[in-house]
MMTF fields as JSON, N, C-alpha, C and O atoms, coordinates in Angstrom:
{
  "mmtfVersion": "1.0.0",
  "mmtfProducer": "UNKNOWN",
  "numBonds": 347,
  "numAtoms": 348,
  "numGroups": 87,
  "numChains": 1,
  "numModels": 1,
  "chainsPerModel": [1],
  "groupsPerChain": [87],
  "chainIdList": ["A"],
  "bondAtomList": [4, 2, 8, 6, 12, 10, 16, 14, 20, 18, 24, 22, 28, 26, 32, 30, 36, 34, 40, 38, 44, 42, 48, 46, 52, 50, 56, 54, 60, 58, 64, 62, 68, 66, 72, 70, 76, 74, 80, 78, 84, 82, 88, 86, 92, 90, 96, 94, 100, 98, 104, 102, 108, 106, 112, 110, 116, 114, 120, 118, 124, 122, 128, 126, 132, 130, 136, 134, 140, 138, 144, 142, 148, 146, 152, 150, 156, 154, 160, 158, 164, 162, 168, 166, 172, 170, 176, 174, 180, 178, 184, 182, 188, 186, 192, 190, 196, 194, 200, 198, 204, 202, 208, 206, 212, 210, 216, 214, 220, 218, 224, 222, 228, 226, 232, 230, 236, 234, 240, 238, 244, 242, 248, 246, 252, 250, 256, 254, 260, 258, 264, 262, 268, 266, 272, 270, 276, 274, 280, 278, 284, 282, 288, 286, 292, 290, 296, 294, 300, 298, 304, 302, 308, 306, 312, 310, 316, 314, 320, 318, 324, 322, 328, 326, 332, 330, 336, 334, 340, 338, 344, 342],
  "bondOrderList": [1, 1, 1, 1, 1, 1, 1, 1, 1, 1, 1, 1, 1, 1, 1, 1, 1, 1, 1, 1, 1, 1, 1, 1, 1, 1, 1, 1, 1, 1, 1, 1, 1, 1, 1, 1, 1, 1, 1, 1, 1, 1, 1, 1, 1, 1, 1, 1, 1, 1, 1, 1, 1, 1, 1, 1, 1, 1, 1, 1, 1, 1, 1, 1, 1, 1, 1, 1, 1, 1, 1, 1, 1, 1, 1, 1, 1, 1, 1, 1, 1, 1, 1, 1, 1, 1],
  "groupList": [{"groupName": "UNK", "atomNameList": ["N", "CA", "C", "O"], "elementList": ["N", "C", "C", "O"], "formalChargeList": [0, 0, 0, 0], "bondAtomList": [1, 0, 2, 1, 3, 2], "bondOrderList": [1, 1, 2], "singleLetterCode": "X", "chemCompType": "L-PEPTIDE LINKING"}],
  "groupTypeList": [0, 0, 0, 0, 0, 0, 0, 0, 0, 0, 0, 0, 0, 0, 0, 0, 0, 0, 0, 0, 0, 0, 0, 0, 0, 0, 0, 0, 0, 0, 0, 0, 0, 0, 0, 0, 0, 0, 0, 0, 0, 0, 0, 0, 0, 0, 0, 0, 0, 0, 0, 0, 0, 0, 0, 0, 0, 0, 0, 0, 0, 0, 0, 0, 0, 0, 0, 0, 0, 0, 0, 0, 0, 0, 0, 0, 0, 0, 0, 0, 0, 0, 0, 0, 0, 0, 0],
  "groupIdList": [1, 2, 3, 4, 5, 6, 7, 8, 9, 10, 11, 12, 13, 14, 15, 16, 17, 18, 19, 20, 21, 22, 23, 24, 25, 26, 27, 28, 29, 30, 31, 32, 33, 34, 35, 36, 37, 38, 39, 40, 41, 42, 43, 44, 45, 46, 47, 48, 49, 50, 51, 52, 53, 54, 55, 56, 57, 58, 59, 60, 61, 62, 63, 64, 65, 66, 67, 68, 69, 70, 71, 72, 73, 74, 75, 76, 77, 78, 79, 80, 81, 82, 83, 84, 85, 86, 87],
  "secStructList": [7, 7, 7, 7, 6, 6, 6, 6, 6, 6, 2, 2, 2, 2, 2, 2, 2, 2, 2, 2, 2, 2, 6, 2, 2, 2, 2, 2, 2, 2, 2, 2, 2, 2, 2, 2, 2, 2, 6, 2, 2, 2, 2, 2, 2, 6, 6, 1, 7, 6, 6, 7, 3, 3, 3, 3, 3, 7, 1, 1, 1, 7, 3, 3, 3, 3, 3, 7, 7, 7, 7, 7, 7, 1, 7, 6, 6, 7, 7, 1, 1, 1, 7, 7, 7, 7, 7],
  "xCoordList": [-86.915, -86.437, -87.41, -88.608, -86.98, -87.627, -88.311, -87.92, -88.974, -90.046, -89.147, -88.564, -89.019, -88.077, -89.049, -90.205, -88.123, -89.704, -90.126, -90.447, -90.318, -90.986, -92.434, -93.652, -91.864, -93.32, -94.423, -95.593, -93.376, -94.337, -94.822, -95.916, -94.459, -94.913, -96.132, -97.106, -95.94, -97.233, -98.207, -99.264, -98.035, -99.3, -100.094, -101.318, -99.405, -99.699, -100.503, -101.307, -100.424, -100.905, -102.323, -103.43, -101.924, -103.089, -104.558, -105.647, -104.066, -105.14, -106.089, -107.308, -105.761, -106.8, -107.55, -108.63, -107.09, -107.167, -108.267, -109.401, -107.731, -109.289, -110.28, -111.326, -110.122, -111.354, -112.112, -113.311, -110.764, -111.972, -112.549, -113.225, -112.037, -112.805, -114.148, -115.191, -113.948, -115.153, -116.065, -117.027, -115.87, -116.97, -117.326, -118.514, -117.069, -117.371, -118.017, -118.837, -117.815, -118.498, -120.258, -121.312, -120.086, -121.55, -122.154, -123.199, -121.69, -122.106, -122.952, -124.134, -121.947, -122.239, -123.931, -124.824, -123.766, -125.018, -125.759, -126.551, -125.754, -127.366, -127.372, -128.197, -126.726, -127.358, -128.08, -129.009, -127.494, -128.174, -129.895, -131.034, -129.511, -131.271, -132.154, -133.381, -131.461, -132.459, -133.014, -133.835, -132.168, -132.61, -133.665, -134.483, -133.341, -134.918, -135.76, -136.791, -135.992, -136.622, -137.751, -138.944, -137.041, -136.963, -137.939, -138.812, -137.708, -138.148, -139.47, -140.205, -139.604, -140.952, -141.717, -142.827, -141.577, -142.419, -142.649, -143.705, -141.747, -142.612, -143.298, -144.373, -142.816, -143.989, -145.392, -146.391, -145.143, -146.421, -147.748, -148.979, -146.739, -147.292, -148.245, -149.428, -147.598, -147.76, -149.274, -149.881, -149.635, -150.448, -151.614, -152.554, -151.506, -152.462, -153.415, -153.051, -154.596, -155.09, -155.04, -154.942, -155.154, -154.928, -155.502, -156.386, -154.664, -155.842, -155.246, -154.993, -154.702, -154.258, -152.96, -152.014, -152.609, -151.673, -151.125, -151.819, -149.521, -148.939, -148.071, -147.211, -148.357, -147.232, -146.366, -146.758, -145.066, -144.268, -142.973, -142.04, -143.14, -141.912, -140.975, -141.195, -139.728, -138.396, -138.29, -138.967, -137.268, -136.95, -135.854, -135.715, -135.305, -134.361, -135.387, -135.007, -136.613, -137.056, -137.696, -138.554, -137.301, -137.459, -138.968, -139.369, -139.734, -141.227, -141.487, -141.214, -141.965, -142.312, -143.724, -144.209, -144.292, -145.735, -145.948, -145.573, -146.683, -146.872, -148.011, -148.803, -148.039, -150.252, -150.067, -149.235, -150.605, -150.397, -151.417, -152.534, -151.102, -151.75, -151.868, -150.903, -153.188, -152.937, -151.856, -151.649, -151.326, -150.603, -151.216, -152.418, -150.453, -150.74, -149.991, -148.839, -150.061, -149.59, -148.94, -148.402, -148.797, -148.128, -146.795, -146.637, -146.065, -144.124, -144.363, -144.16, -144.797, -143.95, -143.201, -143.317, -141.885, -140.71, -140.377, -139.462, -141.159, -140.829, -141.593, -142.804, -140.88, -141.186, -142.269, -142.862, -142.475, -143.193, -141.84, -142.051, -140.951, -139.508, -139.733, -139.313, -140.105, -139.977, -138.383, -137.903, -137.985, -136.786, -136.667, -137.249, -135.955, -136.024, -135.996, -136.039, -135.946, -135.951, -135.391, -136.039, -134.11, -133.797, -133.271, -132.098, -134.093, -133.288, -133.551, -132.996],
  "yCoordList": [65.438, 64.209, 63.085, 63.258, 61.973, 61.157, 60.055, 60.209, 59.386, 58.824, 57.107, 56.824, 56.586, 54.954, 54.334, 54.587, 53.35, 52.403, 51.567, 50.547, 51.499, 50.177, 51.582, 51.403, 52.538, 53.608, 53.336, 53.042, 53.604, 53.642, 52.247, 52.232, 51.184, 49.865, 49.668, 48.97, 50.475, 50.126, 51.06, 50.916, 52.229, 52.899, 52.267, 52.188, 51.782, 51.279, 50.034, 49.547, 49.474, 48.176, 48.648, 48.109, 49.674, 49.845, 50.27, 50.292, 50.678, 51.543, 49.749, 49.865, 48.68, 47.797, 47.189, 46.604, 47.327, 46.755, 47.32, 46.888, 48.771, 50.04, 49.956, 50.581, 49.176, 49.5, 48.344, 48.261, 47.085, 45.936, 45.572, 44.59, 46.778, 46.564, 47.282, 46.892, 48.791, 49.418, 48.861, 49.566, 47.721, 46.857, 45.683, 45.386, 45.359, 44.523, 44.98, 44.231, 46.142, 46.945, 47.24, 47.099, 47.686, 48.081, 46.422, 46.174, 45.441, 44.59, 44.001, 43.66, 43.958, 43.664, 44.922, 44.837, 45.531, 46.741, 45.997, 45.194, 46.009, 45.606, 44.566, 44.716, 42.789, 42.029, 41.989, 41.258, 42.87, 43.378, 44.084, 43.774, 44.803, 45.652, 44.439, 44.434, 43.456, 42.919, 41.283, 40.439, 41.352, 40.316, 41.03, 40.539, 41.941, 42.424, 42.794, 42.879, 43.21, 43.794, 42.035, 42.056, 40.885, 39.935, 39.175, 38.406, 39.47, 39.329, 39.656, 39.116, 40.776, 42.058, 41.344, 41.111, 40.82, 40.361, 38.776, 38.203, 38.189, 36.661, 37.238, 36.741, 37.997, 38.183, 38.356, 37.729, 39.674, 39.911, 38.979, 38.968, 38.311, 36.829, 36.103, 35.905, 35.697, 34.373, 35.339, 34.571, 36.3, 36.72, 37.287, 37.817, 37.13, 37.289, 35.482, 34.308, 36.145, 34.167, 34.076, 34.86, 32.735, 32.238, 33.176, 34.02, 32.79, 34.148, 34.957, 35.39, 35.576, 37.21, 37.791, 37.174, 38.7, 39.369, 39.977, 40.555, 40.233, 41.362, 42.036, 41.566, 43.204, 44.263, 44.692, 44.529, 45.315, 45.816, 46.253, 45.59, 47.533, 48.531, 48.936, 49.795, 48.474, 48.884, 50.522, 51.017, 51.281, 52.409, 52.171, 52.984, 51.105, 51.297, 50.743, 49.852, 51.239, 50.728, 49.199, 49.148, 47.876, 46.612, 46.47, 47.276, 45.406, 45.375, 43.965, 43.144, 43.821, 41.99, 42.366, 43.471, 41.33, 40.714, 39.199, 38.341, 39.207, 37.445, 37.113, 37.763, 36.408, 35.46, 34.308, 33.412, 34.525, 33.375, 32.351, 32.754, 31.22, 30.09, 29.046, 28.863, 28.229, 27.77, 26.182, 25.358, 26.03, 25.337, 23.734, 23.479, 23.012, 21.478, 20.648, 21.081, 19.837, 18.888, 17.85, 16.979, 17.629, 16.986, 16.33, 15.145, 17.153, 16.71, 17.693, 18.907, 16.963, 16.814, 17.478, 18.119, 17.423, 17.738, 19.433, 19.878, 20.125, 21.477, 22.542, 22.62, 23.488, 24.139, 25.526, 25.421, 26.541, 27.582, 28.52, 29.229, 28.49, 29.327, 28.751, 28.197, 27.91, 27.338, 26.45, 26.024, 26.425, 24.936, 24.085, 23.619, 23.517, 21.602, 21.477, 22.598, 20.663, 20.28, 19.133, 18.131, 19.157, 17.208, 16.776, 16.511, 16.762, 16.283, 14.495, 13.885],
  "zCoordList": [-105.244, -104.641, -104.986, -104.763, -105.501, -106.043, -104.6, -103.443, -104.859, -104.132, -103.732, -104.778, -103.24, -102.852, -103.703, -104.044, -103.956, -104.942, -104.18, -104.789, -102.871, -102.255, -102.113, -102.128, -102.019, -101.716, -102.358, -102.116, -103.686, -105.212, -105.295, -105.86, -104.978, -105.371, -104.398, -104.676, -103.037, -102.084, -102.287, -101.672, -103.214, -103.365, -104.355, -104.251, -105.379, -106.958, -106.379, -107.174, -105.199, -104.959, -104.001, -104.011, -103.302, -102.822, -103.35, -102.777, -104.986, -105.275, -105.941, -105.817, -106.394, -106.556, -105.152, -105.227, -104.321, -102.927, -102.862, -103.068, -102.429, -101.816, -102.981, -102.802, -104.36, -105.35, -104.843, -104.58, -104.719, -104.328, -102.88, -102.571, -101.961, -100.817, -100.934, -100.408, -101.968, -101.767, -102.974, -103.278, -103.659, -104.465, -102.911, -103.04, -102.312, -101.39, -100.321, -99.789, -99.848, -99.081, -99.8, -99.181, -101.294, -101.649, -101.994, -101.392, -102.76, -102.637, -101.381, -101.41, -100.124, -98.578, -98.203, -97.359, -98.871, -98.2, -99.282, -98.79, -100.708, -101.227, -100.718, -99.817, -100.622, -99.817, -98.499, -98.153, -97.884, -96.742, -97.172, -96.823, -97.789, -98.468, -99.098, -98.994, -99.731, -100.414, -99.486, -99.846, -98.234, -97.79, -96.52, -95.743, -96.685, -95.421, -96.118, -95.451, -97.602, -98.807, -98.633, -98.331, -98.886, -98.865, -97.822, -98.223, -96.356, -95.354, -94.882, -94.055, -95.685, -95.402, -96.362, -95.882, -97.714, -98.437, -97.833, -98.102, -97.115, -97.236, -95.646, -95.309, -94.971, -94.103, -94.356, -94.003, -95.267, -95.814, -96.661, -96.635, -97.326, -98.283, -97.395, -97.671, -96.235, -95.496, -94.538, -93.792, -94.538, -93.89, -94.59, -93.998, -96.165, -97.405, -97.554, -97.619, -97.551, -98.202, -99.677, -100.62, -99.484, -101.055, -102.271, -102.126, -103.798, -104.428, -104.56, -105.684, -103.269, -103.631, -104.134, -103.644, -104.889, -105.66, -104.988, -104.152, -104.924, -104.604, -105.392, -106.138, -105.176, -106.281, -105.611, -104.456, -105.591, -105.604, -106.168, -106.623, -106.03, -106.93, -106.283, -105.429, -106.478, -105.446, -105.887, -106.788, -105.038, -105.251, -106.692, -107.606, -106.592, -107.908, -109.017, -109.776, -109.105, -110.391, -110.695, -111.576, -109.969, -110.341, -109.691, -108.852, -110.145, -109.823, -109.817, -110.693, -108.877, -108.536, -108.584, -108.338, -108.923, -108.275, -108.391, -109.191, -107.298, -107.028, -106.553, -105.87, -106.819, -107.196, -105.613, -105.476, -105.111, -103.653, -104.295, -104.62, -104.454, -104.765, -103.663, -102.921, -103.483, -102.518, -102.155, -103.046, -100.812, -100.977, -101.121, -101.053, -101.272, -101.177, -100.556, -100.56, -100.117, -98.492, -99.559, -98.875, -100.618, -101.586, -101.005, -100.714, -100.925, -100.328, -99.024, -99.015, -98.023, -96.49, -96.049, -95.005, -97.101, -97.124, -96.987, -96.294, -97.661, -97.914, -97.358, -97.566, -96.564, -95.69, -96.089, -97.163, -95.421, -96.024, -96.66, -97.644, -96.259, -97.249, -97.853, -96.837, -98.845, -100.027, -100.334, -101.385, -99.212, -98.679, -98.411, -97.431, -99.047, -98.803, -97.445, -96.938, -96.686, -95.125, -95.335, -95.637, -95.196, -95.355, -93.863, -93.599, -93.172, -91.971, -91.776, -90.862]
}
């Protein structure tokens, strides 16, 4: 017994749906990882003095390091996130 075609037309449609929810779902989790990944380092930064280096190696392989230089009172304007402030 053959299948109605509104069946077949709603499975055929569902299968890009569920691919592009479960690309949005893993997308949604690494932004999530890399903004507390994120968080942990300018904590850490902001509590290093000038001068000092930091390394780090993610579990997937990628490797930052960063030189803390000291700051300068130059532009007013910009915060320790390294963000404009335009109020």
């Amino acid at each position: 017994m053959p299948l109605h075609p509104t069946v077949t037309d709603l499975a055929m449609a569902l299968v890009p749906v569920t691919s592009l929810l479960a690309l949005w779902l893993r997308l949604s989790w690494r932004t999530r990882q890399e903004r507390a990944r994120r968080g942990t380092l300018v904590d850490l930064a902001q509590t290093l003095p000038p001068g000092s280096e930091l390394e780090e190696t993610a579990a997937d392989g990628t490797h930052l390091r960063i030189t803390l230089t000291p700051s300068t009172p130059a532009d007013p304007g910009y915060r320790a996130s390294g963000r404009r402030d335009d109020r």
